[in-house]
C-alpha positions as CSV (number, residue, x, y, z in Angstrom):
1,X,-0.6,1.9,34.8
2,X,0.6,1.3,31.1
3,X,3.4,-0.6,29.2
4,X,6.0,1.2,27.4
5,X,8.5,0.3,24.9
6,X,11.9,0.9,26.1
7,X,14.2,-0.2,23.0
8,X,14.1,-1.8,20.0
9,X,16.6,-4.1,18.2
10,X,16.9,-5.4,14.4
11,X,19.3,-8.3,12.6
12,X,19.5,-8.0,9.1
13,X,21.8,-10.6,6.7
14,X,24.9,-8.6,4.8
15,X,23.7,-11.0,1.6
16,X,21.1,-9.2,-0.3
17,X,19.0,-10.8,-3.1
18,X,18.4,-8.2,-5.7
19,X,15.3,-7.7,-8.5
20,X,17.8,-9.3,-11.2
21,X,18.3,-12.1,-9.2
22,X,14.8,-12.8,-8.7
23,X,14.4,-12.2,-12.0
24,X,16.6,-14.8,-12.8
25,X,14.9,-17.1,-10.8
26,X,11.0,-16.3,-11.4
27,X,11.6,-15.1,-15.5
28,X,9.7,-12.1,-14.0
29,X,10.7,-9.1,-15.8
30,X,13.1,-6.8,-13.3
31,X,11.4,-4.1,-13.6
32,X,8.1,-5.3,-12.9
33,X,10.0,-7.3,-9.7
34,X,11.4,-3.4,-8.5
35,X,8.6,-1.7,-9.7
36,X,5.1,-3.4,-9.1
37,X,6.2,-6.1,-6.5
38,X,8.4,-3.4,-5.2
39,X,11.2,-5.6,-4.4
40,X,15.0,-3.5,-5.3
41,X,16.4,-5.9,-2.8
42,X,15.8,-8.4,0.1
43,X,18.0,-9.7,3.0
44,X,19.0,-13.6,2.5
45,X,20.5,-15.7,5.8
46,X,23.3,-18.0,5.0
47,X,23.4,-21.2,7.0
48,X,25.0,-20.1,9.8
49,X,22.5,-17.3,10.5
50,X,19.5,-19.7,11.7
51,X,16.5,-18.3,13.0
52,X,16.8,-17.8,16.7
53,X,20.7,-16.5,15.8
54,X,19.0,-13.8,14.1
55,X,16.5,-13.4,17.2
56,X,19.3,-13.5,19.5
57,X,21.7,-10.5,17.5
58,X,18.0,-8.5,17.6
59,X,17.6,-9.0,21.4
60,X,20.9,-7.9,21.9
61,X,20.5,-4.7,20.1
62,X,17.1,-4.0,21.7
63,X,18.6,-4.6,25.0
64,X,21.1,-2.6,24.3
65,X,18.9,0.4,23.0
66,X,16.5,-0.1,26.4
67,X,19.8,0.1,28.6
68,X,18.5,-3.1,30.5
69,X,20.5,-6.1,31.7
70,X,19.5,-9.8,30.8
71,X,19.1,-10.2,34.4
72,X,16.9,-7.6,34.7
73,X,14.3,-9.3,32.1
74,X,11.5,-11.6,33.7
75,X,9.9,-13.2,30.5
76,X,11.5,-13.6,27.2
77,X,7.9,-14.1,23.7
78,X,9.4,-15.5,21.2
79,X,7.3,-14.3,18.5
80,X,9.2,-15.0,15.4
81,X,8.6,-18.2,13.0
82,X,7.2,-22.1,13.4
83,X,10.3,-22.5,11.2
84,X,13.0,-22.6,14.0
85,X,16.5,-24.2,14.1
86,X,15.1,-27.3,14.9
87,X,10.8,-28.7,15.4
88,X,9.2,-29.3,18.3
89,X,11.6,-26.8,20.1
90,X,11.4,-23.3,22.4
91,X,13.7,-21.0,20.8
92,X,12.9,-18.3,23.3
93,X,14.7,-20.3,25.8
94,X,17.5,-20.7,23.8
95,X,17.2,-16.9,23.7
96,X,17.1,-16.5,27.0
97,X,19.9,-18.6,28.1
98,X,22.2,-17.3,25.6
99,X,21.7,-13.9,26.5
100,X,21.9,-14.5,30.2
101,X,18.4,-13.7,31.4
102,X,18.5,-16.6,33.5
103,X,16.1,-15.2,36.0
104,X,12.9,-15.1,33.1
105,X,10.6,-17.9,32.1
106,X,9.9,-17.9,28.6
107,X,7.0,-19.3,25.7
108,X,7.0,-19.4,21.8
109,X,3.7,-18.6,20.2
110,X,3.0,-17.7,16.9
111,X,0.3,-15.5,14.6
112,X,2.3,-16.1,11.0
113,X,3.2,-12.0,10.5
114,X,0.7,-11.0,12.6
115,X,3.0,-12.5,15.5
116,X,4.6,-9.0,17.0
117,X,1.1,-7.3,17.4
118,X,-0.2,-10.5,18.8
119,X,3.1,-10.5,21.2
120,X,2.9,-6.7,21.9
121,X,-1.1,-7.3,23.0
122,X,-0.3,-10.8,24.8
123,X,2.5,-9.4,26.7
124,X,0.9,-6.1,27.9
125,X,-2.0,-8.0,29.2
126,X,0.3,-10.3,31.2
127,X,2.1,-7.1,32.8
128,X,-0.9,-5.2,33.5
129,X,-2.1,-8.6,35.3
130,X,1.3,-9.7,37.0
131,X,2.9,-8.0,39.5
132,X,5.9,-10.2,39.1
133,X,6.2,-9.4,35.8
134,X,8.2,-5.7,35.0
135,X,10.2,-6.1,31.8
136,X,9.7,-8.2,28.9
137,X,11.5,-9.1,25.9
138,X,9.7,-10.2,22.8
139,X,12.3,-11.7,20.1
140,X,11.6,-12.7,16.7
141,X,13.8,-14.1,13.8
142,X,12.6,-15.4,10.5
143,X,14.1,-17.0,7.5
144,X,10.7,-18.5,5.8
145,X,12.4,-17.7,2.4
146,X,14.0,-20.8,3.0
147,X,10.1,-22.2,2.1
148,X,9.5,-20.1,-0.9
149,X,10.0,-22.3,-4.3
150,X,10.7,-19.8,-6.9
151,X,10.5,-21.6,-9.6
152,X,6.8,-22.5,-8.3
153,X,4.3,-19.6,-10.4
154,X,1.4,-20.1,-7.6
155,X,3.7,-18.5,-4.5
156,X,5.3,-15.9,-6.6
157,X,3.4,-13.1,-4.5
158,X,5.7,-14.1,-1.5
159,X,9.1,-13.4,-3.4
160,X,9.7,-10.8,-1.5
161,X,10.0,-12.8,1.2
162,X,13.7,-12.7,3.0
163,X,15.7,-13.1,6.6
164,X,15.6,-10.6,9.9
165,X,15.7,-10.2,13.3
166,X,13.7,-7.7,15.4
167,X,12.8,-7.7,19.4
168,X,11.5,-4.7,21.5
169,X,11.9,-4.4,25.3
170,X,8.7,-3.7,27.4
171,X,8.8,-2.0,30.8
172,X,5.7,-1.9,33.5
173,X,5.2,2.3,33.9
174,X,8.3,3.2,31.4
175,X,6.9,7.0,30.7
176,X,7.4,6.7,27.1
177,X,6.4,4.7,23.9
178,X,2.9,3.3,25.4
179,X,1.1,0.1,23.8
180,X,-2.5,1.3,23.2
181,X,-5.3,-1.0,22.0
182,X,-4.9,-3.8,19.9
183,X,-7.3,-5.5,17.4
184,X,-7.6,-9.0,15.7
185,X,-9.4,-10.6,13.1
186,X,-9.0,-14.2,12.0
187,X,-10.6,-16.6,8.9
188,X,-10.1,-20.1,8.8
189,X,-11.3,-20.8,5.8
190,X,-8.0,-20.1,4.5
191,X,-6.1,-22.3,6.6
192,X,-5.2,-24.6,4.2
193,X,-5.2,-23.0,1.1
194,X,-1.6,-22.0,1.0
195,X,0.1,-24.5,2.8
196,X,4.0,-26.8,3.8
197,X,2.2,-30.1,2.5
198,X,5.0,-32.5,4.0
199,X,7.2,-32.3,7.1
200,X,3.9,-32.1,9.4
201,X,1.8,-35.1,11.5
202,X,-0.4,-34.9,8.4
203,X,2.5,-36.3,6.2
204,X,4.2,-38.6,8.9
205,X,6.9,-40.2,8.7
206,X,8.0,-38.5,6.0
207,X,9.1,-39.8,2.4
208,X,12.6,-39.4,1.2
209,X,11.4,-36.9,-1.5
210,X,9.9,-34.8,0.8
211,X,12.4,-32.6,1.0
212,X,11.8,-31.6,-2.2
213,X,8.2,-30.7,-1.4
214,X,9.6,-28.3,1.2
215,X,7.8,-24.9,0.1
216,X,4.7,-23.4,0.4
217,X,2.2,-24.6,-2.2
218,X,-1.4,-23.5,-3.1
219,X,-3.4,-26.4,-4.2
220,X,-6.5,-23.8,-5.8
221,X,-4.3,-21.1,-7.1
222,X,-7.7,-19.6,-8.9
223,X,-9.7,-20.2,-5.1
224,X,-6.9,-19.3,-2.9
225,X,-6.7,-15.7,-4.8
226,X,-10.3,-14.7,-5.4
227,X,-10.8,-15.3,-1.5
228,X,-7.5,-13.4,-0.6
229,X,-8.9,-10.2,-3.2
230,X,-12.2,-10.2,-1.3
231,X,-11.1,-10.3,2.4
232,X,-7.5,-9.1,2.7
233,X,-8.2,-5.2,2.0
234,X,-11.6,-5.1,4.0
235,X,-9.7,-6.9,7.2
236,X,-6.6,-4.5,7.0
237,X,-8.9,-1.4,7.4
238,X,-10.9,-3.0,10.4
239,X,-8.2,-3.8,12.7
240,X,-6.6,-0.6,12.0
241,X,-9.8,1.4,13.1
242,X,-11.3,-0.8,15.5
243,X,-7.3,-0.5,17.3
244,X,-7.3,2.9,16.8
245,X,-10.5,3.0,18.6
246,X,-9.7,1.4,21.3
247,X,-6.9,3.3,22.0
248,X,-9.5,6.5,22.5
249,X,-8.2,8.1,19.0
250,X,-10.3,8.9,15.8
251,X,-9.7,6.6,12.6
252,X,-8.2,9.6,10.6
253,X,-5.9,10.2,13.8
254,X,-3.1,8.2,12.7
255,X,0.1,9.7,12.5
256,X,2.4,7.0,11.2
257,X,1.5,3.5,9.7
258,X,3.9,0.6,10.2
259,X,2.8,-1.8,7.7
260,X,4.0,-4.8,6.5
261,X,5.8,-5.0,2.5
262,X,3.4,-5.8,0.2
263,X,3.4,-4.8,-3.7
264,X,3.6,-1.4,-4.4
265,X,-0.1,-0.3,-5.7
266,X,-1.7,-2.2,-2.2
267,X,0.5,0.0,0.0
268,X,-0.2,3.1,-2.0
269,X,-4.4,1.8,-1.7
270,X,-3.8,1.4,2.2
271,X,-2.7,5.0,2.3
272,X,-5.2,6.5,0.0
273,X,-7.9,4.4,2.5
274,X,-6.7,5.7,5.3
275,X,-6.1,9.6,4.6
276,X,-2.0,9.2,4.9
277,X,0.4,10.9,2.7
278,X,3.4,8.4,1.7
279,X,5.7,10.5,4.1
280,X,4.0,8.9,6.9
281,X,4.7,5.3,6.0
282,X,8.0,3.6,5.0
283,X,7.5,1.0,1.4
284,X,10.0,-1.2,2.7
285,X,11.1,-2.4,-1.1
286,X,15.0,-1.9,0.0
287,X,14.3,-4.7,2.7
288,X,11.1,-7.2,1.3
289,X,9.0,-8.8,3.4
290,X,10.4,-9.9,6.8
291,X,7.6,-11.7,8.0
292,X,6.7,-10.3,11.8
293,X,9.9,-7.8,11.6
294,X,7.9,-5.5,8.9
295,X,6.7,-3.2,11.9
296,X,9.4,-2.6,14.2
297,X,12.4,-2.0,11.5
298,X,9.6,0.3,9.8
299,X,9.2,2.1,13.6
300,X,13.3,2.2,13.1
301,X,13.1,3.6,9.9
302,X,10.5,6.3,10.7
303,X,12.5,7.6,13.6
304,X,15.9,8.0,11.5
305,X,13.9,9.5,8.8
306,X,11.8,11.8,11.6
307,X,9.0,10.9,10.5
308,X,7.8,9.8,13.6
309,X,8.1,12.4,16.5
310,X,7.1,12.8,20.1
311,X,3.1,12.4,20.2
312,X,2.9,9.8,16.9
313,X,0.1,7.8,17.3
314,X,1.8,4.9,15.0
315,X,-0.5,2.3,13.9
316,X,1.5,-1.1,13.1
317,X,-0.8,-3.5,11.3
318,X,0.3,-6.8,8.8
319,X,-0.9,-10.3,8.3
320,X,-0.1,-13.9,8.0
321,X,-1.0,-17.1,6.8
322,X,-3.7,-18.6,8.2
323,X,-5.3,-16.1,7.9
324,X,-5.0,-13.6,10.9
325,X,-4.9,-9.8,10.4
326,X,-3.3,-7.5,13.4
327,X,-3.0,-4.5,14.4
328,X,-1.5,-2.5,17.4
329,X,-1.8,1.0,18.3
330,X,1.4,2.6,20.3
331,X,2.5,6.8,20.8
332,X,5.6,7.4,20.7
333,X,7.4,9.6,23.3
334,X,5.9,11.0,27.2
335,X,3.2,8.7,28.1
336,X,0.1,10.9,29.1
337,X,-3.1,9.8,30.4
């Protein structure tokens, strides 16, 4: 028995912010915005285009692309961001209604960007344990730039931050596309070091001039980066092998690595690490950082581009906030034993 993915789907905004308007915003150099962030452009939502809209256009597409009918879908993940249309709220209901799957039950949950391997790993086990459960949608949307203060120097390393969409269809026994191991590794230590300080229980009710507090701040800029510079690189590389691993492959048997965007000279080390040749990656600097979207519009963009064939062992991998670093292991075409 395995779990396959059947389609994917991905939402991006037609309103792009470009190096020279970041630039504009941060006083940042362009070039060194393009260049070393690796930022040429990023997708921006307007109002209209709220979170779980840009969930919902994604599940559309990936339902679409799997050739599956909302009726046909038994549990809608909602794996995108804690920053939804409204608090307190399931958006993957709202999903799930608007779509028509009115047959699925459905939950939010939520690993920062590590939320799609998370979902991916989360889901299979559910399938593989359920026999009610056959076909599953995870959906995610994000607009968390809406929490980035640009004119703030400590969060300038999440400028690239922007707006997407993406969602993936999973079928019980599909033949094709099969989830493989998955691996996790978490720090705490870090939970509060880059933080939303108002708008939460521990800033209730809130003060009128909260929402201009809105963003993420980093109260030990010096702290916060020191412990990110000794764990972040180290952690990447672990769940990639140990997924690999379990998935019954050799660490230097990756054929394709859907990473999340980060600057350019981090993806390059990742590479170098990990024996790849930038052919079988995609830098994602005409798109930013999409939060949990990174991996499947990178799977998009590898199949367009060929790079990933029939037999890839892709190896998605990113991290979020928190701190929680992900990775998930999947081969792309005939499902073999």
């Amino acid at each position: 028995m395995h779990i396959g993915m059947a389609g994917i789907g991905l939402y991006l905004p037609q309103h792009f912010a470009t190096a020279a308007d970041l630039a504009k915003a941060t006083s940042v150099p362009e070039d060194v915005i393009a260049l070393k962030f690796g930022i040429k452009k990023k997708p921006i939502a307007n109002p209209a285009e709220t979170t779980s809209y840009m969930g919902l256009k994604a599940a559309e597409a990936a339902l679409e692309d799997a050739k599956v009918k909302p009726e046909d879908i038994d549990l809608v993940i909602w794996c995108g961001a804690q920053h939804k249309d409204y608090p307190c709220w399931l958006a993957g209901l709202y999903v799930a209604y608007q779509l028509g799957a009115f047959r699925a039950w459905s939950f939010d949950m939520e690993a920062m960007c590590g939320s799609m391997m998370a979902a991916l790993d989360v889901a299979k086990s559910l399938m593989l344990g359920r026999d009610d459960l056959n076909t599953v949608l995870l959906v995610s949307g994000y607009r968390n730039n809406d929490l980035i203060d640009l004119s703030y120097p400590p969060t300038r390393f999440m400028m690239d931050i922007g707006s997407a969409g993406s969602a993936c269809v999973l079928k019980k026994n599909f033949g094709h596309n099969a989830i493989l191991g998955s691996a996790f590794r978490g720090d705490g230590s870090l939970s509060e070091m880059c933080i939303v300080p108002v708008l939460g229980s521990k800033a209730w009710p809130p003060n009128p001039e909260d929402v201009h507090n809105a963003s993420f701040k980093v109260p030990d800029e010096k702290a916060f980066k020191q412990k990110l510079n000794d764990v972040t690189m180290p952690n990447f590389y672990a769940v990639i092998h140990e997924a690999m691993r379990k998935s019954g492959f050799k660490e230097d048997e990756i054929d394709y690595l859907a990473i999340l965007h980060f600057k350019r000279s981090a993806h390059l080390a990742a590479l170098q690490e990990l024996g790849l040749k930038e052919d079988q990656s995609t830098y994602l600097d005409e798109y930013g950082h999409l939060g949990q979207n990174d991996q499947l519009l990178s799977i998009k963009l590898g199949l367009e581009s060929g790079k990933i064939r029939n037999g890839s062992r892709i190896a998605m991998v990113g991290a979020g906030l928190g701190f929680v670093w992900a990775s998930t292991v999947m081969q792309w075409g005939p499902y073999k034993e």
